[in-house]
Structures are given as structure tokens and as C-alpha cells.
N, C-alpha and C positions, 0 to 999 in steps of 0.2 A: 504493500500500500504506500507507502512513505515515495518510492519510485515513481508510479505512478501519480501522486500527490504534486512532486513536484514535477514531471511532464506538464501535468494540469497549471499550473503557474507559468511555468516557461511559454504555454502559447497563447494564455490568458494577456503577458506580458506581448506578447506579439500585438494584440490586437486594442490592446489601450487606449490608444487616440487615436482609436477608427470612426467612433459612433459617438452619437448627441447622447442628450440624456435618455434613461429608459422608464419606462412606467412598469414594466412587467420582468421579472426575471423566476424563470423555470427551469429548475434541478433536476431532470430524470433524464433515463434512457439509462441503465447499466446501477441501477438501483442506488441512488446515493445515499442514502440510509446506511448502508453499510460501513460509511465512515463515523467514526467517533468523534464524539463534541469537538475534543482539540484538534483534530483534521478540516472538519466543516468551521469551525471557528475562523481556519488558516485562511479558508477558500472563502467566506466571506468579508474579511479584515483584508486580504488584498482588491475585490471588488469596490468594496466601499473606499482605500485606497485610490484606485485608481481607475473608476468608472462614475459617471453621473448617474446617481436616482434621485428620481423625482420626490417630494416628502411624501406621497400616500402609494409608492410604488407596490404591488403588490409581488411577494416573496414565495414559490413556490417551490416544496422539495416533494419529490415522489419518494413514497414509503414502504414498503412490505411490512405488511403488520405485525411481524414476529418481529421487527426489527423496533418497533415501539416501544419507549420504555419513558418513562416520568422523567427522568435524567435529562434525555435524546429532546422531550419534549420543549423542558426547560432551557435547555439550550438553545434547540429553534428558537423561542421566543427572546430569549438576550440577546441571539446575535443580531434580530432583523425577521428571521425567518415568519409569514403572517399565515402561511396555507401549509396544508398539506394535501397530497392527493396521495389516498389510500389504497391500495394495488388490491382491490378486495374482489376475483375473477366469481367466486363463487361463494355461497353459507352451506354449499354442501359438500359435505366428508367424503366421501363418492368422485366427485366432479372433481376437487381438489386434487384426490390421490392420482385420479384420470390424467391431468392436466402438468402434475409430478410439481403441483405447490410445495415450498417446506414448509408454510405455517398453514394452521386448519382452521377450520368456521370461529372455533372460541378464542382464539387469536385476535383475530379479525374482530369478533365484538368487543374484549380486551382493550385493545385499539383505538377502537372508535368512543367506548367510556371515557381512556385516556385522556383524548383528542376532547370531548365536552368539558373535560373539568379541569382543561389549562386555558381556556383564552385565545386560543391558537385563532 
């Protein structure tokens, strides 16, 4: 991850003083949930560095709901983070296992109580 991590920086820095300011920035495609607070902390502390948002810019990170945790949530919400969008494909155990989800239906509503009782 750390590798990877800093790939992600090196072309984030490439593209710095391409674009105006944004209203909208969306975190998925390859599950970013899987980094840890001080990883995503890394990748948002250099956007806010050195990218324009707008002050009601909406912050979006795509989740796997096993990857959910009060901590994970907390963080979202300190660093900027305002949305989540929950990778919830199914609530059945069946379709899940079909599909070769690793988290299952009580995951996912886990998750989503999470997601209500932080402000997110």
C-alpha cells in the first residue's frame, strides 16, 4: 500500500495546476476504503494542499461495508470526507456468496446504522 500510496501522489502532483476549482470530488473505482485513516488522511491533506474546492464541495468515498468501522467513519468526517456511497450489491446471503462478496447482508446493515449515527 505505502507504494502504491505514493504512485497516487506522484500523479496527483502531475496534475495540480490543470483544473479550476471543483464542487465535486469522488473516491472509488478499486475500493478506497481499504486505506487506513492515516493513508486517506495523506490523500486528502495533499488535495486540499494543492487543489481548489469550493466551501460546500461535496466529498465522496466509495465503501465496502465490511470495510466500515466508527474509527474509518470518524475520520471521513475530520478530514472533509461528507458522502459515502455504500457498495451494498445485495441483502441476500445467497446472491452475495453468488457474486463472491466478502462482506454479507448484516455487514451491510452494520454499515449503514454506522453511516446514520455519525453525520456523515
Amino acid at each position: 500500500m505505502p507504494g502504491w500510496l505514493e504512485g497516487v501522489l506522484k500523479e496527483l502532483h502531475i496534475y495540480k495546476d490543470r483544473f479550476s476549482t471543483f464542487d465535486t470530488l469522488y473516491m472509488g473505482g478499486g475500493t478506497p476504503s481499504l486505506l487506513n485513516p492515516g493513508q486517506m488522511s495523506t490523500i486528502m491533506d495533499f488535495l486540499f494542499r494543492n487543489f481548489e474546492f469550493s466551501p460546500d464541495t461535496e466529498i465522496t468515498i466509495e465503501a465496502n461495508p465490511d470495510d466500515i468501522t466508527p474509527e474509518k467513519l470518524k475520520c471521513y468526517r475530520d478530514i472533509g470526507i461528507n458522502r459515502v456511497s455504500l457498495g451494498a450489491q445485495s441483502f441476500d446471503e445467497r446472491e452475495l456468496q453468488y457474486l463472491k462478496r466478502r462482506h454479507t447482508a448484516r455487514q451491510t446493515e452494520k454499515a449503514l446504522d454506522r453511516q446514520n449515527g455519525t453525520c456523515i
